[in-house]
Backbone as CSV, one residue per row, in Angstrom:
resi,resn,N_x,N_y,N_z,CA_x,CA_y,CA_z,C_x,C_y,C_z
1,UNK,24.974,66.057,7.525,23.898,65.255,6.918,23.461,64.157,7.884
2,UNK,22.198,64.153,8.077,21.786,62.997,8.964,21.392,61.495,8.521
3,UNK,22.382,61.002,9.411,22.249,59.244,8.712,20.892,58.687,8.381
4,UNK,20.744,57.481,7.978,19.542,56.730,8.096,20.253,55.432,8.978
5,UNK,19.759,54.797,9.853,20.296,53.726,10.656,19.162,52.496,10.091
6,UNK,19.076,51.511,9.104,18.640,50.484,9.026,18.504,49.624,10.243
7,UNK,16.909,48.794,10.302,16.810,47.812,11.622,17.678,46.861,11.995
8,UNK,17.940,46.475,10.948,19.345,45.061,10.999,20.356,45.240,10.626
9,UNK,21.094,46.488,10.995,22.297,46.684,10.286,22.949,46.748,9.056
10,UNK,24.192,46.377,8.639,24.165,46.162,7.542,24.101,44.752,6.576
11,UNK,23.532,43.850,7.402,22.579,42.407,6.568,21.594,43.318,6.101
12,UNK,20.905,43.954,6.947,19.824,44.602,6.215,20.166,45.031,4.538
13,UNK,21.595,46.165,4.698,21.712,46.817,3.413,22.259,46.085,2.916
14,UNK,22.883,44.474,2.711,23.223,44.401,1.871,22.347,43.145,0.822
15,UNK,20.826,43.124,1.555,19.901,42.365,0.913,19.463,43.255,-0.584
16,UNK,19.295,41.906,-1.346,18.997,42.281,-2.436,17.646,41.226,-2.969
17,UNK,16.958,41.531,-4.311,15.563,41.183,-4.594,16.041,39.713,-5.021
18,UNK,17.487,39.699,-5.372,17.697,37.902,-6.041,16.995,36.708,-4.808
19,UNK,17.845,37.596,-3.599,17.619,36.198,-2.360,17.108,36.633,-2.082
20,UNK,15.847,37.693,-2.009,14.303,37.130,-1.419,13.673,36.289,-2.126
21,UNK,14.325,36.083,-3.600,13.319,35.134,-4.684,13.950,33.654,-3.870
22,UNK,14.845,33.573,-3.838,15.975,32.599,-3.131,15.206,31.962,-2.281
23,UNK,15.072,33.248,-1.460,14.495,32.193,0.561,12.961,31.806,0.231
24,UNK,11.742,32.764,-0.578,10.759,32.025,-1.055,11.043,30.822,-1.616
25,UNK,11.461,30.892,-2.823,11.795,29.036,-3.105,12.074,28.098,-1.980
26,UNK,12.914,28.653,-1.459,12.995,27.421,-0.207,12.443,27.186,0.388
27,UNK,11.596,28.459,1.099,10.333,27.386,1.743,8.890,27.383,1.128
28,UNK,8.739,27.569,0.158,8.061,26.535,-0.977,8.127,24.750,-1.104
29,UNK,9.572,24.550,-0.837,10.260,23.510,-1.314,9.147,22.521,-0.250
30,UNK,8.702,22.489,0.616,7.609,21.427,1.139,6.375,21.602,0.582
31,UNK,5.915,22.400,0.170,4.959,22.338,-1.211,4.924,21.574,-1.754
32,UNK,5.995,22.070,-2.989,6.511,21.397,-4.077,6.968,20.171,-4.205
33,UNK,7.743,19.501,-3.124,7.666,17.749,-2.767,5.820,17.408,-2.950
34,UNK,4.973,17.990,-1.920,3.473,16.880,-1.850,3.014,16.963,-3.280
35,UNK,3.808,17.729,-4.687,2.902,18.236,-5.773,3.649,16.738,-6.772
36,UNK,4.978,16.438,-6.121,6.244,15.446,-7.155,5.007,13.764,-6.843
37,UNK,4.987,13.504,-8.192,4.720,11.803,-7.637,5.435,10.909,-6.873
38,UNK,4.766,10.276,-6.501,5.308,9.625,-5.825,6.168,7.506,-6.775
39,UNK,7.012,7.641,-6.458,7.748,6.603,-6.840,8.072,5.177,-6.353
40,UNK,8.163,5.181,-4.954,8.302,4.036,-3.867,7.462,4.486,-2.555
41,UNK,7.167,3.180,-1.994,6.314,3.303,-0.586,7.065,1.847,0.149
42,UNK,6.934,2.153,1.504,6.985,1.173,2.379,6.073,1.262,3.602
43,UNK,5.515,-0.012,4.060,4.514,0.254,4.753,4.665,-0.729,5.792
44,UNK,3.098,-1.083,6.036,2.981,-1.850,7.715,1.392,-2.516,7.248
45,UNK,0.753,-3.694,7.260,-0.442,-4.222,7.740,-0.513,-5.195,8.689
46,UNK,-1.836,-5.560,8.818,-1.885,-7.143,10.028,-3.529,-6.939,9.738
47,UNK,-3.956,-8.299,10.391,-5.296,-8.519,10.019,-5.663,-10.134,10.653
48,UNK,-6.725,-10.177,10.861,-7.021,-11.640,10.962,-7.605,-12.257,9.556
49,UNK,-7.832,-14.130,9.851,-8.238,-15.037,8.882,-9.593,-14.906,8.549
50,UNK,-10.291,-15.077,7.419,-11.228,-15.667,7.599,-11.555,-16.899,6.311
51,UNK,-12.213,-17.483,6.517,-12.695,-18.530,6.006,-13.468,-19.081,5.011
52,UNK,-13.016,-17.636,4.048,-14.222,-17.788,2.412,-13.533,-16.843,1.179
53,UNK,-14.167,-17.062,0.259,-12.796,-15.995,-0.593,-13.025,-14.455,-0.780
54,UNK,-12.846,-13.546,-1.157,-12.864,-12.590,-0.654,-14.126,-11.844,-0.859
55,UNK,-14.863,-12.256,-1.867,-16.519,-11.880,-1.852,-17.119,-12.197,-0.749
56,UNK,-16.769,-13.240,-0.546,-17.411,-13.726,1.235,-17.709,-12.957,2.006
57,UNK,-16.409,-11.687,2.011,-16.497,-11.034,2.931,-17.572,-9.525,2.808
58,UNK,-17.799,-9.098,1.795,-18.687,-8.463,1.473,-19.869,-9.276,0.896
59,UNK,-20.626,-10.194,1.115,-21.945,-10.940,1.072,-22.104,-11.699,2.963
60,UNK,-21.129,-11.077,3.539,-21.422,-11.752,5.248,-21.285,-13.314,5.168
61,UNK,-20.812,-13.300,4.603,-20.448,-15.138,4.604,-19.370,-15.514,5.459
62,UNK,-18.426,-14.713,5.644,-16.906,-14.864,6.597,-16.757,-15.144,7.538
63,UNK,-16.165,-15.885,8.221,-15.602,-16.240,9.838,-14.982,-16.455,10.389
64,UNK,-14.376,-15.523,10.836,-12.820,-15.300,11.485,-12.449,-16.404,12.318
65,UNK,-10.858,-16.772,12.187,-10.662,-17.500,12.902,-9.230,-17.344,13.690
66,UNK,-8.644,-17.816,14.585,-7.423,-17.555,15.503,-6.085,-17.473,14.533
67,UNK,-6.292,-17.229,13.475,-4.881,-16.713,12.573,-4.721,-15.917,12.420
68,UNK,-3.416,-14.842,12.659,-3.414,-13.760,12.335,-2.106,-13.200,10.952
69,UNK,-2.215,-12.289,10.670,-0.990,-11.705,9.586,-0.540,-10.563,10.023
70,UNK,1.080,-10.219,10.134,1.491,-8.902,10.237,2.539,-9.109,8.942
71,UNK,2.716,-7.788,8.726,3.446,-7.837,7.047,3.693,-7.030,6.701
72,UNK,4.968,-6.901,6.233,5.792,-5.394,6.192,5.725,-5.255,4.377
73,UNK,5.599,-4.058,3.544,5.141,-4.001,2.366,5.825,-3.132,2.014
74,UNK,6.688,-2.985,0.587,7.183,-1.676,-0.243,6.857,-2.006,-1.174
75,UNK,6.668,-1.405,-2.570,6.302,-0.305,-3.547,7.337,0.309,-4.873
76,UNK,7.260,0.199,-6.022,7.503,0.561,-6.622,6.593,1.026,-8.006
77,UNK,6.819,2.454,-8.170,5.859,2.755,-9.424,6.600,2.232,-10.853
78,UNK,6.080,1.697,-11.848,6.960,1.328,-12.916,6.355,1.827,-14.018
79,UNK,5.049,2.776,-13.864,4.373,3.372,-15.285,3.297,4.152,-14.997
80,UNK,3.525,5.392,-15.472,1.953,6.375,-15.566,1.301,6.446,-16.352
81,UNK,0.239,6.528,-16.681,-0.474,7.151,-17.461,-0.248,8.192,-17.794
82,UNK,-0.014,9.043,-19.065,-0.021,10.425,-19.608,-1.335,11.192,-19.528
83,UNK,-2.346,10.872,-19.448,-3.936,11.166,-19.185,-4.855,10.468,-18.345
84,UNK,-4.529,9.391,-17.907,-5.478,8.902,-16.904,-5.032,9.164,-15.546
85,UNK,-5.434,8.775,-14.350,-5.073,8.812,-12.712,-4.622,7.304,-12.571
86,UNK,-4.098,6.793,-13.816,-3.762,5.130,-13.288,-2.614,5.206,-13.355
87,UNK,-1.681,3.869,-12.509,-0.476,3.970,-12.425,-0.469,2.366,-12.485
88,UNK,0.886,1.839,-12.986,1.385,0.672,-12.271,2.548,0.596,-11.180
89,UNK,2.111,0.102,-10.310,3.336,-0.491,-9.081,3.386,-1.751,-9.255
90,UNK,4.454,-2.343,-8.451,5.163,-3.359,-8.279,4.973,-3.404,-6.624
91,UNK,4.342,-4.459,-6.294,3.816,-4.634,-4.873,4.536,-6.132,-4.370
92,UNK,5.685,-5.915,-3.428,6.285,-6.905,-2.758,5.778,-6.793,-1.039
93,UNK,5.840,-7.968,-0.296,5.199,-7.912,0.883,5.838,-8.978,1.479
94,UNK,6.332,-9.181,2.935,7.092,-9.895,3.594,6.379,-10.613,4.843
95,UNK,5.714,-11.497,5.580,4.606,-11.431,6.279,4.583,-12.783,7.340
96,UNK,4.424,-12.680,8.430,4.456,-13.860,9.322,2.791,-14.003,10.036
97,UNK,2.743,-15.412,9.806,1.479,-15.809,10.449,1.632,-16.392,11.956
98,UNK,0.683,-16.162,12.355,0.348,-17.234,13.710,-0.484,-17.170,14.369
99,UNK,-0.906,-18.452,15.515,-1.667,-18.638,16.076,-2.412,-20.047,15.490
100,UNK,-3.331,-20.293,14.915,-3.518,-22.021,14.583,-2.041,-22.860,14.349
101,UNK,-0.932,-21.576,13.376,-0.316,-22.119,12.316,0.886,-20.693,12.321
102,UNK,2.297,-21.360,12.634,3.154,-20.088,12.319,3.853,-20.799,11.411
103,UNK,3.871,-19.575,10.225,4.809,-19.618,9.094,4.897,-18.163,8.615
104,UNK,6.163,-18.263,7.376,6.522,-17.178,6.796,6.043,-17.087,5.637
105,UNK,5.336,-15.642,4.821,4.861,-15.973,3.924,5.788,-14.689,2.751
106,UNK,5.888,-14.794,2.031,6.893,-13.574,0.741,5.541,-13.756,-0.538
107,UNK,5.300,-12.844,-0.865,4.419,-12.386,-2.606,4.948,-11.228,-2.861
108,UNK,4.793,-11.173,-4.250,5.369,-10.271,-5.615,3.614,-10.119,-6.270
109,UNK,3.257,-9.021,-6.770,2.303,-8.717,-7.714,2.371,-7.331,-8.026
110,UNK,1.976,-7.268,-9.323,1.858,-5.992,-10.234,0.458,-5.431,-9.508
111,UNK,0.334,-3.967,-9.415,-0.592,-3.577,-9.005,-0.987,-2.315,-9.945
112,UNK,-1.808,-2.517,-9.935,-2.872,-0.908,-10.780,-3.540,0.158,-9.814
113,UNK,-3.123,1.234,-9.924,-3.890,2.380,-9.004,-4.595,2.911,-9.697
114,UNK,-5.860,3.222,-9.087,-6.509,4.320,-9.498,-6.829,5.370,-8.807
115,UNK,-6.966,6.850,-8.882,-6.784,8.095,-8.025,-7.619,8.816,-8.148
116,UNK,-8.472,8.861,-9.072,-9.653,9.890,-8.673,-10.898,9.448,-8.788
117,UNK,-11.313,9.993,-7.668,-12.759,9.886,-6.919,-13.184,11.125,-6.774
118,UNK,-15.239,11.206,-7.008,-15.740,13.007,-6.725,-15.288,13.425,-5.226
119,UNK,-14.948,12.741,-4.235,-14.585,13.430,-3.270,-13.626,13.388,-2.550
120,UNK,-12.511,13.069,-3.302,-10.879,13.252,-3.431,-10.561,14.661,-2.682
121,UNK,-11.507,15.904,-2.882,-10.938,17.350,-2.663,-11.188,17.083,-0.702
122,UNK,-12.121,16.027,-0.302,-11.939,16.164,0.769,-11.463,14.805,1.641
123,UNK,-11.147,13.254,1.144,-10.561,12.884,1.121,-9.853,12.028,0.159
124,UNK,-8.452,11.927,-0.090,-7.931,11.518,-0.878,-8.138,9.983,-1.187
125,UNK,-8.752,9.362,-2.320,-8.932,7.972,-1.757,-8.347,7.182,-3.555
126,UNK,-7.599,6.246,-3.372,-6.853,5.355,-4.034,-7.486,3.867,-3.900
127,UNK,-8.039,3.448,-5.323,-8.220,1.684,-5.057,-7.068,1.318,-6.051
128,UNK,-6.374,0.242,-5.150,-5.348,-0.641,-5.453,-5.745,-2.248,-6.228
129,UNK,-5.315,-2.661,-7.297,-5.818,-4.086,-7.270,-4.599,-4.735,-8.634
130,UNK,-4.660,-5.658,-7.639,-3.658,-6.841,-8.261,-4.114,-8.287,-7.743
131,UNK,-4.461,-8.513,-9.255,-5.087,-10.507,-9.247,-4.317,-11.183,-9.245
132,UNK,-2.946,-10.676,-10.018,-2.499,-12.190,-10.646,-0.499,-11.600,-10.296
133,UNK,-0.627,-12.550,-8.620,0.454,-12.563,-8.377,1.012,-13.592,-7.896
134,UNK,2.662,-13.780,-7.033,3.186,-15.127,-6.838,3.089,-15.037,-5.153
135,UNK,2.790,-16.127,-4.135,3.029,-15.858,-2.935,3.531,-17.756,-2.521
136,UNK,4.550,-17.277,-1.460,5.246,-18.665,-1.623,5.270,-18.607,0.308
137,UNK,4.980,-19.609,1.309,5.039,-20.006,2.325,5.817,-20.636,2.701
138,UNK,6.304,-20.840,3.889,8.013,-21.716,4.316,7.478,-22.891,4.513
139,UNK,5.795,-23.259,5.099,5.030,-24.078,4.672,3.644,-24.203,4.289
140,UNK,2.791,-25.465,4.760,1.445,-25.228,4.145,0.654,-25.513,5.452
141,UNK,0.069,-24.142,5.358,-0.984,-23.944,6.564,-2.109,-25.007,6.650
142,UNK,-2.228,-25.697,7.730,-3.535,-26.321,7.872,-4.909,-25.654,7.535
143,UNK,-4.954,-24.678,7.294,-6.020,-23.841,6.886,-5.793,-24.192,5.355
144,UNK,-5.131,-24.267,4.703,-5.193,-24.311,3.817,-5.267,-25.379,2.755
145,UNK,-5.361,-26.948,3.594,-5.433,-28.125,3.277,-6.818,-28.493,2.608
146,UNK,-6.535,-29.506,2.125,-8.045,-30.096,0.729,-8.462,-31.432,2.141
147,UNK,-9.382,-31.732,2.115,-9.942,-32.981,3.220,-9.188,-33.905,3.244
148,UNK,-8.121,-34.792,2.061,-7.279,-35.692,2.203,-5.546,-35.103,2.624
149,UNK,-5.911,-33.748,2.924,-4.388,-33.253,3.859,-3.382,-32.566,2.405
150,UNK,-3.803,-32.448,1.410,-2.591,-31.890,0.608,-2.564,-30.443,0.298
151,UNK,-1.583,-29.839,0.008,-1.809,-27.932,0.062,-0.786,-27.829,-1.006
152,UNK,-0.238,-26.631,-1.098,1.023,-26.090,-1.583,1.564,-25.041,-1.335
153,UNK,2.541,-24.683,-0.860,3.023,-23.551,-0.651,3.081,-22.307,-1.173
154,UNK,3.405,-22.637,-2.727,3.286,-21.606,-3.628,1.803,-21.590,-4.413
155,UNK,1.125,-20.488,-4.296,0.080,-20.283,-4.927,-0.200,-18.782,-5.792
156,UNK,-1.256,-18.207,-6.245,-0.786,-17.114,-6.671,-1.748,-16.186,-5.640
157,UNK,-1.215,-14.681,-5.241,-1.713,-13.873,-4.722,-2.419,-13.289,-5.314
158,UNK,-3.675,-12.911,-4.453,-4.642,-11.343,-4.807,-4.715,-10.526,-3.944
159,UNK,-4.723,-9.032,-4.459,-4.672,-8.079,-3.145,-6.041,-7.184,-3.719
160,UNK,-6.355,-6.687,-3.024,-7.738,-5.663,-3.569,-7.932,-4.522,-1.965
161,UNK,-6.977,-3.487,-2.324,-7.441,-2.327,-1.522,-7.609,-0.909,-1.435
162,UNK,-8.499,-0.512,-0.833,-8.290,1.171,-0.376,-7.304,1.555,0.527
163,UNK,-6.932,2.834,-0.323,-5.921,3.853,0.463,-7.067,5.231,0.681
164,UNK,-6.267,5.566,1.861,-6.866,6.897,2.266,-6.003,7.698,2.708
165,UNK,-5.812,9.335,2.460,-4.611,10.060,3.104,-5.796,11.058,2.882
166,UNK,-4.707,12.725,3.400,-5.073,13.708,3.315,-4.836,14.851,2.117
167,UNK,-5.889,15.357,1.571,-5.155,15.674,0.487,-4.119,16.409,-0.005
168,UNK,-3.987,17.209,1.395,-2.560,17.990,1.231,-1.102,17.342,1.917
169,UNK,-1.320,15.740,2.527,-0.507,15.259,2.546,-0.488,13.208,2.210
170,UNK,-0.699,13.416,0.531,-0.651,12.056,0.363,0.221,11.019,0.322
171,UNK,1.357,12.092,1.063,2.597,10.893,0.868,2.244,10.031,2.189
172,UNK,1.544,10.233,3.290,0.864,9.133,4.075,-0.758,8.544,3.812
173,UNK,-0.507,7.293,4.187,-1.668,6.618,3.899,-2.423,5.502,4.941
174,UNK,-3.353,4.920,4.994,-4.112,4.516,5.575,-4.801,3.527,4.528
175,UNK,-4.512,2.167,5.023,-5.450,1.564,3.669,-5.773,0.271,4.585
176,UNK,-6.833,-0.592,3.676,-7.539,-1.452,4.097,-7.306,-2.384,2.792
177,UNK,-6.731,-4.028,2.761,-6.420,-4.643,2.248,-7.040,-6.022,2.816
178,UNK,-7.343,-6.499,1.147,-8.121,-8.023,1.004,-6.629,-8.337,0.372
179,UNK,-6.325,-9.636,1.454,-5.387,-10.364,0.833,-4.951,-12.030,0.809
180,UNK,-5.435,-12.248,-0.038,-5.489,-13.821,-0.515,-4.802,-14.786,-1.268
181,UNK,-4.680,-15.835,-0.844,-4.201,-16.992,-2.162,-4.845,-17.516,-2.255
182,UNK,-4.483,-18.388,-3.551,-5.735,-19.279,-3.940,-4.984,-19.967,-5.099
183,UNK,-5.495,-21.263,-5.491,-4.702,-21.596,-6.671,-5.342,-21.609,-8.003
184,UNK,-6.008,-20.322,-8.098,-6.939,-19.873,-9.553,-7.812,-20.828,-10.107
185,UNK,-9.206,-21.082,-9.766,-9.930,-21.778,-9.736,-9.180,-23.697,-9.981
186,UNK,-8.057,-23.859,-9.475,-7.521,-25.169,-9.392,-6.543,-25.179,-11.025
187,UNK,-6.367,-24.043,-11.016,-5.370,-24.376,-12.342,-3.845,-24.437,-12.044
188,UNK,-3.367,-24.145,-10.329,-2.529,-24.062,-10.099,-2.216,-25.705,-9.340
189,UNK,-3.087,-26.177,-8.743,-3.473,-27.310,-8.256,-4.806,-27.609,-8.339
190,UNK,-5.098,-29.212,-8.357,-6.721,-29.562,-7.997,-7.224,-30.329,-6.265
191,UNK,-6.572,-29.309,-5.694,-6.518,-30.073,-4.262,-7.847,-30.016,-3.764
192,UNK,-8.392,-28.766,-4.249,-9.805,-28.249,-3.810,-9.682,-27.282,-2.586
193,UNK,-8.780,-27.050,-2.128,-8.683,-25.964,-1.265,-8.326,-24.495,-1.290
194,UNK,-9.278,-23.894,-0.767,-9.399,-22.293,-0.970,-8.244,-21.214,-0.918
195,UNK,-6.966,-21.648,0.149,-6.207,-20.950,0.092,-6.567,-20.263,1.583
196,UNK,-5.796,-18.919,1.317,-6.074,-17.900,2.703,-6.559,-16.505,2.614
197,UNK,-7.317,-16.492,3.009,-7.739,-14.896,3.075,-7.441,-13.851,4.572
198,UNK,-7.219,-12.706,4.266,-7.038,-11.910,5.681,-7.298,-10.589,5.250
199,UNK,-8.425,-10.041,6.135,-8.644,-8.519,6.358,-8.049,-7.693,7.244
200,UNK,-6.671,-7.252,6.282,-5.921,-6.416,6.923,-5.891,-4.620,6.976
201,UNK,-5.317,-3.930,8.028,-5.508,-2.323,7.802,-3.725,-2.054,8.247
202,UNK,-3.854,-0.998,7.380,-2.300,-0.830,7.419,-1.999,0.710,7.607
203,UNK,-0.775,1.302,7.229,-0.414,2.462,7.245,0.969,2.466,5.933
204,UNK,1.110,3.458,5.456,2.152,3.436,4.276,2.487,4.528,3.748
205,UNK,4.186,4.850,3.916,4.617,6.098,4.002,5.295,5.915,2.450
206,UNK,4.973,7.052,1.244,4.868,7.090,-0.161,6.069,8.327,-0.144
207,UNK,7.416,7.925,-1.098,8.501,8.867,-1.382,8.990,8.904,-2.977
């Protein structure tokens, strides 16, 4: 009787239909991560000052000045929506200034996402926004002084930005961030001073 000689020996014969279902799943499995939400992010921005509050900067009113921000940022999701594309995060940010003025700056704010846009299918785009947060300085920037010299360190933060990724890989991102203090139209103080603003662009890797 004449044999049959299989290509791969006997790995060949002793494959069966379970572990081909097996080795598909597995490499599926990078799929199936970009499909899981995402839960935590840590990231990267920097940006320079400018000199008006953050409408300023979209009415051309703004004017940059020799301050800059770099600022390291993570992420936590703490609530989905069951039917909408909104989410809440928890937005902490760690951040050193310089150039007029070096100091250290730390804020905490709740943030709201929103995720769909009509042209999401070709790029993925996310607006971020959180008004009402805490940001505390090691001191008080001369930028940030009232005409008789008084400031405060702690004021509350606003952030307002776009994210951008790809849509088959949104666990990276690309975003552009308005980020400010201010002491809420003087209810936090009546010093009369604006606080800080900076137009920053970042990058932020989502797990």
């Amino acid at each position: 009787m004449k044999k049959t000689f299989l290509p791969f020996g006997k790995t060949a014969a002793r494959f069966r239909p379970g572990r081909g279902l097996l080795l598909a799943g597995l490499l599926l499995l990078p799929v199936l991560a970009r499909c899981q939400p995402f839960d935590w992010s840590i990231g990267a921005y920097a940006g320079p000052y400018y000199d008006s509050e953050p409408a300023g900067l979209t009415e051309g009113r703004a004017r940059f000045s020799d301050q800059y921000l770099f600022a390291l940022t993570a992420s936590k999701t703490l609530w989905r929506s069951p039917t909408l594309p909104l989410s809440l995060e928890l937005d902490g940010m760690l951040g050193q200034q310089s150039g007029v003025a070096s100091l250290t700056e730390v804020a905490l704010v709740p943030v709201l996402r929103w995720s769909r846009f009509p042209w999401n299918n070709s790029v993925q785009t996310d607006l971020r926004l959180g008004p009402l947060g805490v940001s505390y300085t090691s001191s008080v920037s001369p930028l940030e002084r009232s005409s008789d010299g008084r400031g405060s360190q702690t004021l509350n933060f606003l952030m307002i930005e776009l994210a951008f990724s790809r849509p088959s890989q949104q666990a990276e991102e690309v975003f552009v961030r308005l980020h400010h203090r201010c002491a809420l139209y003087d209810s936090l103080n009546d010093y009369g001073a604006n606080g800080e603003d900076f137009l920053t662009f970042g990058y932020r890797h989502r797990f």
